[in-house]
mmCIF file as gemmi writes it, N, C-alpha and C atoms, coordinates in Angstrom:
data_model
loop_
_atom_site.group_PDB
_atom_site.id
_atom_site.type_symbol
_atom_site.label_atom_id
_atom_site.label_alt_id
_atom_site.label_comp_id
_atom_site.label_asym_id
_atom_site.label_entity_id
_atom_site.label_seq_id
_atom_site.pdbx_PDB_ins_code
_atom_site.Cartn_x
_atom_site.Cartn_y
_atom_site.Cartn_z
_atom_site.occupancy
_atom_site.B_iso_or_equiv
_atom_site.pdbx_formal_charge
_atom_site.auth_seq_id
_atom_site.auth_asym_id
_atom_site.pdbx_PDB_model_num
ATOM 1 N N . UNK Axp A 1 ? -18.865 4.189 -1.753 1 0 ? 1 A 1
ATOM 2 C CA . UNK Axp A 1 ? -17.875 4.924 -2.519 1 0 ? 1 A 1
ATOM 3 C C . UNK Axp A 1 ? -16.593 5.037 -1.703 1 0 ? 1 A 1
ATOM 4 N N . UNK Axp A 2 ? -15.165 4.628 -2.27 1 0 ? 2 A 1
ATOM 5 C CA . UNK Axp A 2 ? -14.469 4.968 -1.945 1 0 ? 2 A 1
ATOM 6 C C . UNK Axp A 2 ? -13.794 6.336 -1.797 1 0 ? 2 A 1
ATOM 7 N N . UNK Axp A 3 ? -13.021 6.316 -0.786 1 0 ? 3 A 1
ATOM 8 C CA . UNK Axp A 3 ? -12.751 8.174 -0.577 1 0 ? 3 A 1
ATOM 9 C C . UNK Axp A 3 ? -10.809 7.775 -0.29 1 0 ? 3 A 1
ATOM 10 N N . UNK Axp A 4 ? -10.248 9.13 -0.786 1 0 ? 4 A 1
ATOM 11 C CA . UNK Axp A 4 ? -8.861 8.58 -0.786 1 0 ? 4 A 1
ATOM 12 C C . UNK Axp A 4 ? -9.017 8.847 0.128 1 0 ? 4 A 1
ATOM 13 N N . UNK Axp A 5 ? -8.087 8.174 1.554 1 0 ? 5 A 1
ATOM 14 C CA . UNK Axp A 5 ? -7.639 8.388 2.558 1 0 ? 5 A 1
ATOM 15 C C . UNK Axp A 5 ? -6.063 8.117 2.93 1 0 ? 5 A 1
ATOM 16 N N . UNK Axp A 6 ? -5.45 7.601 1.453 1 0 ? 6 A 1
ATOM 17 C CA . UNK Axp A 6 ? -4.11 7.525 1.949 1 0 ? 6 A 1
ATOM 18 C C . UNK Axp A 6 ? -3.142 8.877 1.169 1 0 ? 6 A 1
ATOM 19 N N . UNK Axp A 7 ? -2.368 9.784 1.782 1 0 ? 7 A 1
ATOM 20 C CA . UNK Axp A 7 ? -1.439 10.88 1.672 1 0 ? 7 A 1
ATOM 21 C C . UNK Axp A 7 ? -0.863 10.362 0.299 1 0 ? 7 A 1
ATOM 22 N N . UNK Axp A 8 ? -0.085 11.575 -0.528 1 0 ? 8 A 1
ATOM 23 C CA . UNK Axp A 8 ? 0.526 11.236 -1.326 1 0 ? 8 A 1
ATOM 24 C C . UNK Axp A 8 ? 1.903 10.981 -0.947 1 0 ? 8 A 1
ATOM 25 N N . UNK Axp A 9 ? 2.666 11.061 0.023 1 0 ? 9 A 1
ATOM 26 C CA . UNK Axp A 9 ? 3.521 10.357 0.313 1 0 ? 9 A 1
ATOM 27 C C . UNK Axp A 9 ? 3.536 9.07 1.071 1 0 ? 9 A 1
ATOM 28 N N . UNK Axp A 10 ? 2.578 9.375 1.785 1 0 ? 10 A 1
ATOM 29 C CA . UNK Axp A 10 ? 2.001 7.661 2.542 1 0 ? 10 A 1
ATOM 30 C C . UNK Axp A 10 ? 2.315 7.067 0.905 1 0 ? 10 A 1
ATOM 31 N N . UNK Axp A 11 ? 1.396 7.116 0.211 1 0 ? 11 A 1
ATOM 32 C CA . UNK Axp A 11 ? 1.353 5.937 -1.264 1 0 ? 11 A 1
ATOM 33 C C . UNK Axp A 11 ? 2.61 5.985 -1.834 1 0 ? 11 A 1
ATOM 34 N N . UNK Axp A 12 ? 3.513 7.055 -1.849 1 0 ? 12 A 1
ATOM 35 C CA . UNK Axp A 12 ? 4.818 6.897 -2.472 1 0 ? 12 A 1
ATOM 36 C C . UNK Axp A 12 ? 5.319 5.589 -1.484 1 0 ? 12 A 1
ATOM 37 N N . UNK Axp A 13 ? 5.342 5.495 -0.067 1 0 ? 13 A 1
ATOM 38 C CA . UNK Axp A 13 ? 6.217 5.015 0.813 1 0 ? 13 A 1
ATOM 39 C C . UNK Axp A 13 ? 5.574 3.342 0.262 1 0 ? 13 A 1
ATOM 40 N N . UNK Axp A 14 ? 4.243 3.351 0.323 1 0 ? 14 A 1
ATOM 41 C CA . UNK Axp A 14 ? 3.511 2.242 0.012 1 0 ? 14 A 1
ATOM 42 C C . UNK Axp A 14 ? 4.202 1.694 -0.951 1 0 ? 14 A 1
ATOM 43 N N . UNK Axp A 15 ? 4.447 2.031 -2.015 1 0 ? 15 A 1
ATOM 44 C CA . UNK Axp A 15 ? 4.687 1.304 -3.384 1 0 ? 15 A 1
ATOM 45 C C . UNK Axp A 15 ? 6.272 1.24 -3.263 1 0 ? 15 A 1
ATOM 46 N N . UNK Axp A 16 ? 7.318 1.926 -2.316 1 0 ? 16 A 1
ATOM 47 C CA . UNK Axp A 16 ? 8.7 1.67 -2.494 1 0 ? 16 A 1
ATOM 48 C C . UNK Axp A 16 ? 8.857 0.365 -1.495 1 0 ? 16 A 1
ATOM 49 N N . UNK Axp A 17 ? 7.742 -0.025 -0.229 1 0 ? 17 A 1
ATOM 50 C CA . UNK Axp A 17 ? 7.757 -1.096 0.362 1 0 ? 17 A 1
ATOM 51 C C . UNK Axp A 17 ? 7.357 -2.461 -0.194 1 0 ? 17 A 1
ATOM 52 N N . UNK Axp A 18 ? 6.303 -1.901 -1.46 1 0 ? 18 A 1
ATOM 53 C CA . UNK Axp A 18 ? 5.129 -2.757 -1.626 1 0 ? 18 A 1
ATOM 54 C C . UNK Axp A 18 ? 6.693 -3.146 -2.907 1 0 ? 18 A 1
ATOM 55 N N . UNK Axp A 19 ? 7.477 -3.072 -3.504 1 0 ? 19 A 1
ATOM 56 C CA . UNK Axp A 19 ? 8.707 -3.528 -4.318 1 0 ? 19 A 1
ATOM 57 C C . UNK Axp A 19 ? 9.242 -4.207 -3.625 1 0 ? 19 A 1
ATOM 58 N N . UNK Axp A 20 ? 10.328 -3.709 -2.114 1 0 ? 20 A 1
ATOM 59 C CA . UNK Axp A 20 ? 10.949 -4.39 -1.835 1 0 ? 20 A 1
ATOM 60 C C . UNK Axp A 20 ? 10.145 -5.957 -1.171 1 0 ? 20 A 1
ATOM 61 N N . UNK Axp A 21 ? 9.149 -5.66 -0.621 1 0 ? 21 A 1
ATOM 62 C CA . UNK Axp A 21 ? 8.328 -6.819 -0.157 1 0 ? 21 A 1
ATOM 63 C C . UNK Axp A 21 ? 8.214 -7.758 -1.61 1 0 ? 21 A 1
ATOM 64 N N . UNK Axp A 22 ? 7.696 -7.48 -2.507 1 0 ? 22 A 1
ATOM 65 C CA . UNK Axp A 22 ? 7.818 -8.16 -3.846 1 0 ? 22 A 1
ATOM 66 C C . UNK Axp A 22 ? 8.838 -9.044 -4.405 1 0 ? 22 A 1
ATOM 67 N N . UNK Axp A 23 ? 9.936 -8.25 -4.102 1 0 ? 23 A 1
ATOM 68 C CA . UNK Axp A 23 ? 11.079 -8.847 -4.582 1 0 ? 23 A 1
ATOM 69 C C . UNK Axp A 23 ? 11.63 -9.877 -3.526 1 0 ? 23 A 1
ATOM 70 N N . UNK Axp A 24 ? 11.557 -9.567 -2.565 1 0 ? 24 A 1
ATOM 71 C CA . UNK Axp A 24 ? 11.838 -10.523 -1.103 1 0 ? 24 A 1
ATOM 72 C C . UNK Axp A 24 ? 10.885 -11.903 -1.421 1 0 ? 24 A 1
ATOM 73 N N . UNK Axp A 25 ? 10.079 -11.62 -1.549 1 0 ? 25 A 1
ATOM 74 C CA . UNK Axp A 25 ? 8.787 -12.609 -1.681 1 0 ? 25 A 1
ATOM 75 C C . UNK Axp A 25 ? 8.875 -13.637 -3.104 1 0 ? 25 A 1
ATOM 76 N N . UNK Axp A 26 ? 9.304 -12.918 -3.967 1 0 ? 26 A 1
ATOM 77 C CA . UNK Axp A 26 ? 9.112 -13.877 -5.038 1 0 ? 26 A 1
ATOM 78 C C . UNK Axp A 26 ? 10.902 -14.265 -5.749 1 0 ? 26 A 1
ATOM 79 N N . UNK Axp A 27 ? 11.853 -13.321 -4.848 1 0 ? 27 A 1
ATOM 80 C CA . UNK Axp A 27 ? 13.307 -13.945 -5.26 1 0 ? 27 A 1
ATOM 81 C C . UNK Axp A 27 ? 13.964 -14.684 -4.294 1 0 ? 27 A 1
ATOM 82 N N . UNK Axp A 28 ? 13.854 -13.876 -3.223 1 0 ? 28 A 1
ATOM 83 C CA . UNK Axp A 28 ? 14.633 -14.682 -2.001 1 0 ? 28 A 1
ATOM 84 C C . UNK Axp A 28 ? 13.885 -15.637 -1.128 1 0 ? 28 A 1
ATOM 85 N N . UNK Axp A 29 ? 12.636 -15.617 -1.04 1 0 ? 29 A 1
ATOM 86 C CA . UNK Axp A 29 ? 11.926 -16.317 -0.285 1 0 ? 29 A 1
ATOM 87 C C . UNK Axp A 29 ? 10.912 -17.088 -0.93 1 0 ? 29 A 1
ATOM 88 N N . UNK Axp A 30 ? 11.445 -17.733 -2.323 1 0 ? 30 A 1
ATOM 89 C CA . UNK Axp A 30 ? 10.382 -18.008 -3.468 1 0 ? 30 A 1
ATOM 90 C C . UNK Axp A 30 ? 10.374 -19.559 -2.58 1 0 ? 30 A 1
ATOM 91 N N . UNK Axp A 31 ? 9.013 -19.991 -3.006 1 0 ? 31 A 1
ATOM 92 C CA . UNK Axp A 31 ? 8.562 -21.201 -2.972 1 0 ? 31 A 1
ATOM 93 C C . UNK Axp A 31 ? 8.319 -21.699 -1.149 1 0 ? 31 A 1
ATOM 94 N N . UNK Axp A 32 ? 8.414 -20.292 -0.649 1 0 ? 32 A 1
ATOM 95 C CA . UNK Axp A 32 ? 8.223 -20.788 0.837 1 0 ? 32 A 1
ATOM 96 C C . UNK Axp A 32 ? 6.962 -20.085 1.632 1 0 ? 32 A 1
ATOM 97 N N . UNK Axp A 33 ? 6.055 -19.96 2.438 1 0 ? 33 A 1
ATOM 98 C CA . UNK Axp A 33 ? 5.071 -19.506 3.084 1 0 ? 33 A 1
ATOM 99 C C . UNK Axp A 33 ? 5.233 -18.121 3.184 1 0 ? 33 A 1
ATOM 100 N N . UNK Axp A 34 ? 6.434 -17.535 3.478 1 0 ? 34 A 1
ATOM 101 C CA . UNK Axp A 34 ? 6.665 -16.662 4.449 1 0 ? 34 A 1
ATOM 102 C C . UNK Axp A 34 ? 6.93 -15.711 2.242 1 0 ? 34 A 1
ATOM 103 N N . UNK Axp A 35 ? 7.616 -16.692 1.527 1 0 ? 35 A 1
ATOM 104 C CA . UNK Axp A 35 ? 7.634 -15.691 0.442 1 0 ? 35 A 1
ATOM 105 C C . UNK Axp A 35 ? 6.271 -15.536 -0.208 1 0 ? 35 A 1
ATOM 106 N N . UNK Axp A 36 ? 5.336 -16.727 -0.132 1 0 ? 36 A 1
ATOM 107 C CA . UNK Axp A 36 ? 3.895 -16.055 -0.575 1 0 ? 36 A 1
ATOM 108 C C . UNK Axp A 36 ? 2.892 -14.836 0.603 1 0 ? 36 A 1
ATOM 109 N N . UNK Axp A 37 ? 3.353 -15.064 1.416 1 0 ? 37 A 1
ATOM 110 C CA . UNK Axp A 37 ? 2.63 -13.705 2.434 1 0 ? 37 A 1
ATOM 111 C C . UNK Axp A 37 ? 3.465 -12.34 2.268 1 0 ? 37 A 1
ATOM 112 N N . UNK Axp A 38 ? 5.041 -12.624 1.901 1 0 ? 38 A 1
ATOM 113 C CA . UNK Axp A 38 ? 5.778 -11.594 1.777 1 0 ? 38 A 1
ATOM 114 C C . UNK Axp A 38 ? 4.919 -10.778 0.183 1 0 ? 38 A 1
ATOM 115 N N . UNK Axp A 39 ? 4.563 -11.695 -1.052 1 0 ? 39 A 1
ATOM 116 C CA . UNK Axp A 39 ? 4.281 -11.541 -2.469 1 0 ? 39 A 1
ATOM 117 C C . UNK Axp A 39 ? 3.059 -10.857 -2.38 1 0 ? 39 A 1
ATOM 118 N N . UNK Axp A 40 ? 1.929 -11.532 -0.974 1 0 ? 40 A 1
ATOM 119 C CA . UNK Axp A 40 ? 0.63 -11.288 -1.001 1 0 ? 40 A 1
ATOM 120 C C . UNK Axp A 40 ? 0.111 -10.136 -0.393 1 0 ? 40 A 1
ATOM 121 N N . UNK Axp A 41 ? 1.557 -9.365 0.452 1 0 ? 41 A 1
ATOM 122 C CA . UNK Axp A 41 ? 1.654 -7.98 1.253 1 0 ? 41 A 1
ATOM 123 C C . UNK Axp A 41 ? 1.857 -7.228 0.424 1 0 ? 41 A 1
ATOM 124 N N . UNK Axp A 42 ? 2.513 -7.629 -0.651 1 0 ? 42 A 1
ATOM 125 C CA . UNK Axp A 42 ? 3.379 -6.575 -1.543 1 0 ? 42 A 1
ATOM 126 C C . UNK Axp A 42 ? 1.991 -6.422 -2.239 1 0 ? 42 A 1
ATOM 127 N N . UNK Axp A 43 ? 1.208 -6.925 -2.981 1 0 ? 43 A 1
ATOM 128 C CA . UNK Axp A 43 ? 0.027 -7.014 -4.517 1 0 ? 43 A 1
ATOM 129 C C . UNK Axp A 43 ? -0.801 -5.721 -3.184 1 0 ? 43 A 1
ATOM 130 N N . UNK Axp A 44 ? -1.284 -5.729 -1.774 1 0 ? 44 A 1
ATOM 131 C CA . UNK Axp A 44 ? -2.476 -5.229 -1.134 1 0 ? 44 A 1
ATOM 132 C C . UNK Axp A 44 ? -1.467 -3.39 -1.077 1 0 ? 44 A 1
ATOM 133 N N . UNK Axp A 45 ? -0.288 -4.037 -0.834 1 0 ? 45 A 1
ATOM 134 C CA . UNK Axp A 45 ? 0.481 -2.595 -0.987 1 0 ? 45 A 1
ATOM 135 C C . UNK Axp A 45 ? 0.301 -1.632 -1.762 1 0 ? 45 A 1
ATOM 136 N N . UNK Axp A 46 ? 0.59 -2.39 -3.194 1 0 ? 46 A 1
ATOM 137 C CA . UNK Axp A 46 ? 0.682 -1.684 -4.283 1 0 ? 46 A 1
ATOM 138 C C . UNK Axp A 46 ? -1.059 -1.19 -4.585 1 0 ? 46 A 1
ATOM 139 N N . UNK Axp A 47 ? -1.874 -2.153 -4.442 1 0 ? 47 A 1
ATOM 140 C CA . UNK Axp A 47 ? -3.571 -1.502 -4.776 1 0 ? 47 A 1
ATOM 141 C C . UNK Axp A 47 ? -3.628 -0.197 -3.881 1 0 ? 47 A 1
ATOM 142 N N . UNK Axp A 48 ? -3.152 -0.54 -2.523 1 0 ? 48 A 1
ATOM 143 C CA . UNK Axp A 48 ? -3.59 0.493 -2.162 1 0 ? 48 A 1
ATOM 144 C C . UNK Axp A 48 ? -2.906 1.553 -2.137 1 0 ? 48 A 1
ATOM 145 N N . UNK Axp A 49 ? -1.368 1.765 -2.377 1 0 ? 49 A 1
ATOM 146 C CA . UNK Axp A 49 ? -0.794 2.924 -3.164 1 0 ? 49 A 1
ATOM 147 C C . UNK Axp A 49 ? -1.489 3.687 -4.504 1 0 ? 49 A 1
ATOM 148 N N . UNK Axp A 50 ? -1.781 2.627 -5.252 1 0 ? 50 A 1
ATOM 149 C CA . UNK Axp A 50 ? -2.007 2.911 -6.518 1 0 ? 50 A 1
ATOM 150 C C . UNK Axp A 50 ? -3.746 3.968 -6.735 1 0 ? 50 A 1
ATOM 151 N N . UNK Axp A 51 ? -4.719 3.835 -5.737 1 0 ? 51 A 1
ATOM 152 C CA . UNK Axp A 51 ? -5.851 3.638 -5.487 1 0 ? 51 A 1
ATOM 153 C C . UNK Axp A 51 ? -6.149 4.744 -4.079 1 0 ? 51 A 1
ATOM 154 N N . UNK Axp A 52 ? -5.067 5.05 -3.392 1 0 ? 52 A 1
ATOM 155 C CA . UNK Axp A 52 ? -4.976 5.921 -2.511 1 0 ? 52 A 1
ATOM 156 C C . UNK Axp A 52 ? -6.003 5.637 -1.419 1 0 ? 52 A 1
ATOM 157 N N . UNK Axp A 53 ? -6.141 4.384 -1.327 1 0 ? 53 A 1
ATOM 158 C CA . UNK Axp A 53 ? -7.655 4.063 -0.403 1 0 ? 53 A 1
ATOM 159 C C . UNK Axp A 53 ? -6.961 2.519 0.462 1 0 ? 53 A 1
ATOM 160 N N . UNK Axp A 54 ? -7.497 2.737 1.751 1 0 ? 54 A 1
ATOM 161 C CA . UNK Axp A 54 ? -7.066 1.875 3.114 1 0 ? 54 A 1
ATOM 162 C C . UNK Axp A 54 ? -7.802 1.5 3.707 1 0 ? 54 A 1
ATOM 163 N N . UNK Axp A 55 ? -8.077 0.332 3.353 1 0 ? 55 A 1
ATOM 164 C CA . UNK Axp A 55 ? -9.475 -0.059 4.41 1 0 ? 55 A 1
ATOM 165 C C . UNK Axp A 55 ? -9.436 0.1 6.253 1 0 ? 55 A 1
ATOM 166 N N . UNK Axp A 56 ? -8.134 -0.411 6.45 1 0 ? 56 A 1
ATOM 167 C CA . UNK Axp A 56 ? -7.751 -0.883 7.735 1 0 ? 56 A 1
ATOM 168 C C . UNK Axp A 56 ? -7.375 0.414 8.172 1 0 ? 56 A 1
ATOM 169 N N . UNK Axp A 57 ? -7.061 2.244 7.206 1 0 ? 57 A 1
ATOM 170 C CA . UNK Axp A 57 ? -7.43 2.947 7.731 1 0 ? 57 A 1
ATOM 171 C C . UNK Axp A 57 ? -8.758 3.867 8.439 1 0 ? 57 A 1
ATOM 172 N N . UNK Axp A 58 ? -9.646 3.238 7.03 1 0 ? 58 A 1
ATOM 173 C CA . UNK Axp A 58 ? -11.18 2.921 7.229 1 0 ? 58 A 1
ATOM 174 C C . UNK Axp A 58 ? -11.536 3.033 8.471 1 0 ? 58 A 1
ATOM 175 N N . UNK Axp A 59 ? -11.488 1.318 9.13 1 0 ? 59 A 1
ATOM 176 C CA . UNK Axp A 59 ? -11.326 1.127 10.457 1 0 ? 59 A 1
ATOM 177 C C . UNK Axp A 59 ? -10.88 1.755 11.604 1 0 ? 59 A 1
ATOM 178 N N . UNK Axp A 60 ? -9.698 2.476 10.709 1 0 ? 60 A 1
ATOM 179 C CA . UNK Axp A 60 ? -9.38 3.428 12.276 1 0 ? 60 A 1
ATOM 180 C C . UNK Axp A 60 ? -9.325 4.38 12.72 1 0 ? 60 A 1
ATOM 181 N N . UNK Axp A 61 ? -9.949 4.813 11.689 1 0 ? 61 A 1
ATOM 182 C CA . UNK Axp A 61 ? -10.305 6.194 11.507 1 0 ? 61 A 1
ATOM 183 C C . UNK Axp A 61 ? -9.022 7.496 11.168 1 0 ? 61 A 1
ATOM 184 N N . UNK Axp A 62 ? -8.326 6.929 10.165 1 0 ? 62 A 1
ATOM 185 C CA . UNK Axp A 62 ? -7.35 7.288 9.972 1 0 ? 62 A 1
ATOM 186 C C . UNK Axp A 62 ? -7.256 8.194 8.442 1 0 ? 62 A 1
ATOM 187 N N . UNK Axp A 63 ? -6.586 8.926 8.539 1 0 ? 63 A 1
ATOM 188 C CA . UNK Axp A 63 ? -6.915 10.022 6.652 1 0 ? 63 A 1
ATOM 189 C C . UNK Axp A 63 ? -5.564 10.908 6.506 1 0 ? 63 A 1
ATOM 190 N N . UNK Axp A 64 ? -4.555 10.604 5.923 1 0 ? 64 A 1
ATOM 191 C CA . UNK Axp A 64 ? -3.131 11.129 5.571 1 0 ? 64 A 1
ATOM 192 C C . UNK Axp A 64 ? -3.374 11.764 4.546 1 0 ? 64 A 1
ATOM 193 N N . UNK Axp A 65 ? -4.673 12.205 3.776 1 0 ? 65 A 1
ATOM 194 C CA . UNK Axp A 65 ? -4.823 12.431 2.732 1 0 ? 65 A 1
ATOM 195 C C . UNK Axp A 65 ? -5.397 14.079 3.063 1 0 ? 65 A 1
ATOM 196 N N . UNK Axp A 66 ? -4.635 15.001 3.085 1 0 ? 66 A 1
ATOM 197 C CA . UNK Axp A 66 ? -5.088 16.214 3.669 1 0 ? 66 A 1
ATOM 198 C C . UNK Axp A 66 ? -5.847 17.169 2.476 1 0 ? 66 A 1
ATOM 199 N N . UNK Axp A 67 ? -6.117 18.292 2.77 1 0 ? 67 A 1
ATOM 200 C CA . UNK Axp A 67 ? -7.086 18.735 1.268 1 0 ? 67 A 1
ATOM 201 C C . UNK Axp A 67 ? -5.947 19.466 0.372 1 0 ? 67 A 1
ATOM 202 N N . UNK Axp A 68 ? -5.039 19.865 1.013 1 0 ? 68 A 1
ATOM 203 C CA . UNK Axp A 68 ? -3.607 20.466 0.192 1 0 ? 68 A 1
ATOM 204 C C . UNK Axp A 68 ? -3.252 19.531 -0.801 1 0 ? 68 A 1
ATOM 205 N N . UNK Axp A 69 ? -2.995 18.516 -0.282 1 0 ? 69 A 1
ATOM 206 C CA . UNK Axp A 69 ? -2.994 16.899 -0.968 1 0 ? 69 A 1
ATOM 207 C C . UNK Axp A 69 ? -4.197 16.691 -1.754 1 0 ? 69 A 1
ATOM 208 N N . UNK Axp A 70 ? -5.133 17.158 -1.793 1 0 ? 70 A 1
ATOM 209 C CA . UNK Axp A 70 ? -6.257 16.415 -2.308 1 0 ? 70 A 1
ATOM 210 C C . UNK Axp A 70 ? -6.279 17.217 -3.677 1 0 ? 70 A 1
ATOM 211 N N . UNK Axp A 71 ? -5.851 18.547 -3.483 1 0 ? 71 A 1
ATOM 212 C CA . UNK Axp A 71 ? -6.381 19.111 -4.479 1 0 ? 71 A 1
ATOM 213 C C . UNK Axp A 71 ? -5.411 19.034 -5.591 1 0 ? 71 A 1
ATOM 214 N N . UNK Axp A 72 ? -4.33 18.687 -5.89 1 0 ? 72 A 1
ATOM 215 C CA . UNK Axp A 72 ? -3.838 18.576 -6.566 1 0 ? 72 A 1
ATOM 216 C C . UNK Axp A 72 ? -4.03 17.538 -7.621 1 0 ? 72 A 1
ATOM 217 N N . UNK Axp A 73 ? -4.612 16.808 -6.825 1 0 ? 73 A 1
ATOM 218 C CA . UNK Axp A 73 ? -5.231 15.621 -8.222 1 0 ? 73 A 1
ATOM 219 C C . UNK Axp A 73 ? -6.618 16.073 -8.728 1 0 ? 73 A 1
């Protein structure tokens, strides 16, 4: 079972990066390596904004998601 571990502003910050990475990736850097890793940062961004869950915080034992934060959803 997943458990949120990402803050509600962590995920705000997520999804205003997980755009500009998007747009970098698929306007300015279209058709090149660096714009499909830029496109493919942005899609893991946005899940995990959207989803409030981090694997690689998982790993590190990491949780921005405090219970003040929690309870509001």
């Amino acid at each position: 079972m997943m458990l949120n571990n990402v803050g509600r502003s962590d995920r705000f910050f997520r999804l205003i990066f997980a755009s500009i990475l998007g747009y970098l990736g698929l306007f300015i850097y279209d058709g090149t390596a660096l714009g499909l890793g830029l496109a493919t940062a942005s899609v893991l961004l946005t899940i995990s904004g959207v989803f409030g869950f981090c694997f690689l915080y998982t790993v590190l034992g990491i949780n921005t998601n405090n219970a003040r934060e929690s309870s509001k959803y």
